[in-house]
C-alpha positions in Angstrom: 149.6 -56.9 51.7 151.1 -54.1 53.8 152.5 -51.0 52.2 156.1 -50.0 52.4 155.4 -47.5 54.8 153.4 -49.3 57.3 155.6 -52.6 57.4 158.7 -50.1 58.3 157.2 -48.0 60.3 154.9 -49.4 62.7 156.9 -52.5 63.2 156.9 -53.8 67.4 157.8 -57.2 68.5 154.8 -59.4 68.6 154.9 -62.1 71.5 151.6 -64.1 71.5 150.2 -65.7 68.6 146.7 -67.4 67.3 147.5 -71.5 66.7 146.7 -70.7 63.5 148.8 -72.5 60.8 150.9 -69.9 58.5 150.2 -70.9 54.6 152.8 -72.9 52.9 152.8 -69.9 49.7 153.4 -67.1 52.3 156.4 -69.2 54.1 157.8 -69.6 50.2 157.5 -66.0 49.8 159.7 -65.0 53.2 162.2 -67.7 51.8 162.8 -65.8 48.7 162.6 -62.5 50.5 165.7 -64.6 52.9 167.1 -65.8 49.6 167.8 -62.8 47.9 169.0 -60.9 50.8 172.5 -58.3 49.8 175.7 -59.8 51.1 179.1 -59.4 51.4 180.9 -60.2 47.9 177.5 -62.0 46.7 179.5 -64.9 49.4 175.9 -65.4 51.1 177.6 -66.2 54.4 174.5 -67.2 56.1 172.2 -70.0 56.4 168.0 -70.3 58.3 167.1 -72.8 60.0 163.6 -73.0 60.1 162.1 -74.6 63.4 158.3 -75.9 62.8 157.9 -79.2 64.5 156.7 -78.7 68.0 158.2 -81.1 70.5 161.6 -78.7 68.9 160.3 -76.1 69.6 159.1 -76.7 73.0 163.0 -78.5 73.5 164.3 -75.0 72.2 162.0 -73.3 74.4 163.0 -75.0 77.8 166.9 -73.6 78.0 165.9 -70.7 75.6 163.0 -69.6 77.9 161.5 -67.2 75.8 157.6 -68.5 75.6 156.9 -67.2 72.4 159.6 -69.9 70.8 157.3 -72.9 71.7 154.1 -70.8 70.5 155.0 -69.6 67.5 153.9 -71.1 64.3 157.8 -70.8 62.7 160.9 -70.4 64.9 163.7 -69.6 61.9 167.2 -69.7 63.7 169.5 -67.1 61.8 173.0 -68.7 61.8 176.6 -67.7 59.8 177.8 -70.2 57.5 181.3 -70.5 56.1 180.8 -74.1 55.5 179.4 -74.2 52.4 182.1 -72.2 50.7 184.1 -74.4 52.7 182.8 -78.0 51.5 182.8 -76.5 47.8 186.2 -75.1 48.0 187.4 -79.0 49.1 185.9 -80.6 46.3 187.4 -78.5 43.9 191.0 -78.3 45.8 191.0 -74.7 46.4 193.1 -73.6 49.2 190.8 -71.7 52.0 192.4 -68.7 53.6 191.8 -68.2 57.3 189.2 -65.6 56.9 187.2 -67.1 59.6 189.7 -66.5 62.1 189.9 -62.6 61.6 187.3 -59.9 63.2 186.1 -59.1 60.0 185.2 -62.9 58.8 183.2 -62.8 61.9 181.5 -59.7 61.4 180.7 -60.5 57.7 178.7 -64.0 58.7 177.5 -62.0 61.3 176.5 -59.1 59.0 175.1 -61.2 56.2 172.1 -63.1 59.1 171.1 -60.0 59.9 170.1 -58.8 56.8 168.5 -61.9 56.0 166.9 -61.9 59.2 165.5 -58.4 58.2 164.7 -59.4 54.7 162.2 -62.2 56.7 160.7 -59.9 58.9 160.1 -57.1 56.4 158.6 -60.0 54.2 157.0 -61.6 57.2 155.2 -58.1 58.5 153.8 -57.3 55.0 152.1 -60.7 55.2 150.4 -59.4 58.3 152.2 -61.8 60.6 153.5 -60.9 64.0 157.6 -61.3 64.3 160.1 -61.4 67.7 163.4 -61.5 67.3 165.2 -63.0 70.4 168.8 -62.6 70.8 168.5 -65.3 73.7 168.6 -68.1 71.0 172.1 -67.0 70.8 173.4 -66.2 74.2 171.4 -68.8 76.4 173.2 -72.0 75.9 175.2 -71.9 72.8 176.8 -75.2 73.1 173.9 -77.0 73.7 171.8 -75.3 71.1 174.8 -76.3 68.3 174.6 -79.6 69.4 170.6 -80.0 68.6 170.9 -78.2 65.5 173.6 -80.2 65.0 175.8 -77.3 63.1 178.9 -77.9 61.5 182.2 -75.8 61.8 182.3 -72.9 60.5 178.3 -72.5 61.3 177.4 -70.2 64.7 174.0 -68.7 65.5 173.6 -65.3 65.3 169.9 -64.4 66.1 166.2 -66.3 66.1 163.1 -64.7 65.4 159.7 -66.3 66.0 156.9 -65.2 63.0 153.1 -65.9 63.1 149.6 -64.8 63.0 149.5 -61.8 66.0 147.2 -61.9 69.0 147.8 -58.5 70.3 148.9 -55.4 69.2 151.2 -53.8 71.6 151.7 -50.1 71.7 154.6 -48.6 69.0 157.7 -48.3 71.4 159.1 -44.4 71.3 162.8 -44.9 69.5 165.4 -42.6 70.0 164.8 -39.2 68.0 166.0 -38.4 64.7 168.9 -36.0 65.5 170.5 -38.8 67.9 170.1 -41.0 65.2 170.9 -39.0 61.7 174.4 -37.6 61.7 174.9 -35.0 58.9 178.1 -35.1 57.3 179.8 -36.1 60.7 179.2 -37.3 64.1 177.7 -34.5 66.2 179.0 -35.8 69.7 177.6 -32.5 71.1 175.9 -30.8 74.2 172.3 -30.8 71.9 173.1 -35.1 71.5 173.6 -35.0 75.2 170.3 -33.2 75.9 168.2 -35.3 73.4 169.4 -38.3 75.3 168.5 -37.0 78.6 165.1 -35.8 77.2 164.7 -39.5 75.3 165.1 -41.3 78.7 162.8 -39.3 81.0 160.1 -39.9 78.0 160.7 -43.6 78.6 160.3 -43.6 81.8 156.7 -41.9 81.4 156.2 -44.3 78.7 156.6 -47.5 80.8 154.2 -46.0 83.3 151.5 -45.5 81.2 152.0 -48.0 78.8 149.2 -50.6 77.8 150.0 -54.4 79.8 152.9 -54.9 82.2 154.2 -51.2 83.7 157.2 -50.5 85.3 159.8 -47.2 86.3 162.4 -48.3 84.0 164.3 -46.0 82.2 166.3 -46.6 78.9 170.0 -45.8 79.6 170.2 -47.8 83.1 167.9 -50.4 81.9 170.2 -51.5 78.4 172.9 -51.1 80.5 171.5 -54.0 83.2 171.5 -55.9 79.5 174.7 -55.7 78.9 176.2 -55.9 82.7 174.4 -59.5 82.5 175.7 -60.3 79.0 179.0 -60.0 80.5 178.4 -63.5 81.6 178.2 -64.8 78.1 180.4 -67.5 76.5 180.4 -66.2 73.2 184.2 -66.4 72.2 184.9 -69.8 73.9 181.4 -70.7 71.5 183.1 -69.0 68.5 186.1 -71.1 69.0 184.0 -74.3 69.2 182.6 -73.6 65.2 185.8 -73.0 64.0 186.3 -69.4 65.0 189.2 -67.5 66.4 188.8 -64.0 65.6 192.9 -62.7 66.9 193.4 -60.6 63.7 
């Protein structure tokens, strides 16, 4: 098993895998590693969903269209989940405040899938297997992926993330450095941040150049922003609404 060191630090997204199976004792282990993730209130607002059966994956895979879905060896969908409070709350006639419907019950589901989601790739990595998390499980067709996992109100899906046995190695993406990242005492929204960015992105350019595989000109700060001009488009509140969520307050 990995050390500490090596599972956190030279973590990349693997896309291509071997066909070979992932044992049933190391999938109980990133269960329990899921399982005993830190939430908000010990409420465990979450829930994982783990995709293993092919023609799903491969159903997944042809809105989704992110090849490493229908090639992975487990595609675990990372959802929020007030519904099981809820359920429990109804049998035992407890009145359910509207928690769901305010920015922060969002964020807290929200919150609480991410860590798990983290929990399984930390857990995943130091098995030696190769993890993607794709935010497109989310984003690509909401509706239609709610309906096939057939998820209840008061469930949404935050993020999937596809785990098995790595057939490349990609090279370690730079990140942004550490004074950009580690604020002392208080943000430092200063000329040296402002330099440090500009310094980051012209490394990322060179980067994509030279890189091993596919090469491009990109830089970072254009690039993340083409993301987030496109996921403009998104449905995401109307989805929200759908599973029980109206986030007003």
């Amino acid at each position: 098993m990995k050390t500490v060191k090596e599972v956190l630090l030279e973590r990349r997204s693997i896309r291509r895998y071997e066909r070979e199976a992932i044992p049933a004792e190391t999938m109980e282990f990133i269960y329990d590693a899921i399982r005993n993730t830190s939430t908000s209130y010990n409420g465990q607002q979450f829930s994982v969903i783990d995709i293993s059966d092919q023609e799903e994956k491969e159903l997944l895979y042809s809105f989704i269209n992110q090849k490493q879905i229908k090639t992975c060896n487990h595609f675990l969908i990372f959802c929020a989940d007030y519904n099981k409070l809820w359920r429990l709350a109804d049998k035992k006639g407890i009145a359910k405040p509207n928690f769901n419907n305010t920015v922060d019950g969002v964020m807290v589901g929200i919150i609480d899938a991410a860590l798990a989601m983290q929990n399984a790739l930390t857990a995943a990595s130091a098995c030696g297997l190769g993890c993607c998390c794709i935010g497109y499980a989310r984003t690509a067709d909401p509706f239609k992926l709610a309906e096939i996992l057939e998820l209840p109100k008061g469930v949404f899906v935050v993020c999937g993330m596809a785990i098995g046995v790595p057939r490349e190695m990609p090279d370690l993406k730079p990140k942004l450095p550490m004074n950009t990242v580690i604020h002392q005492n208080k943000y430092h929204n200063d000329d040296a941040l402002l330099d440090a960015l500009v310094e980051y992105d012209n490394y990322i350019i060179q980067y994509n150049q030279t890189r091993s595989g596919a090469k491009t000109d990109n830089d970072w700060c254009a690039h993340i922003l083409s993301y987030y001009d496109e996921a403009m488009k998104y449905r995401i509140k109307e989805y929200l609404e759908s599973q029980g969520f109206n986030p007003d307050r």
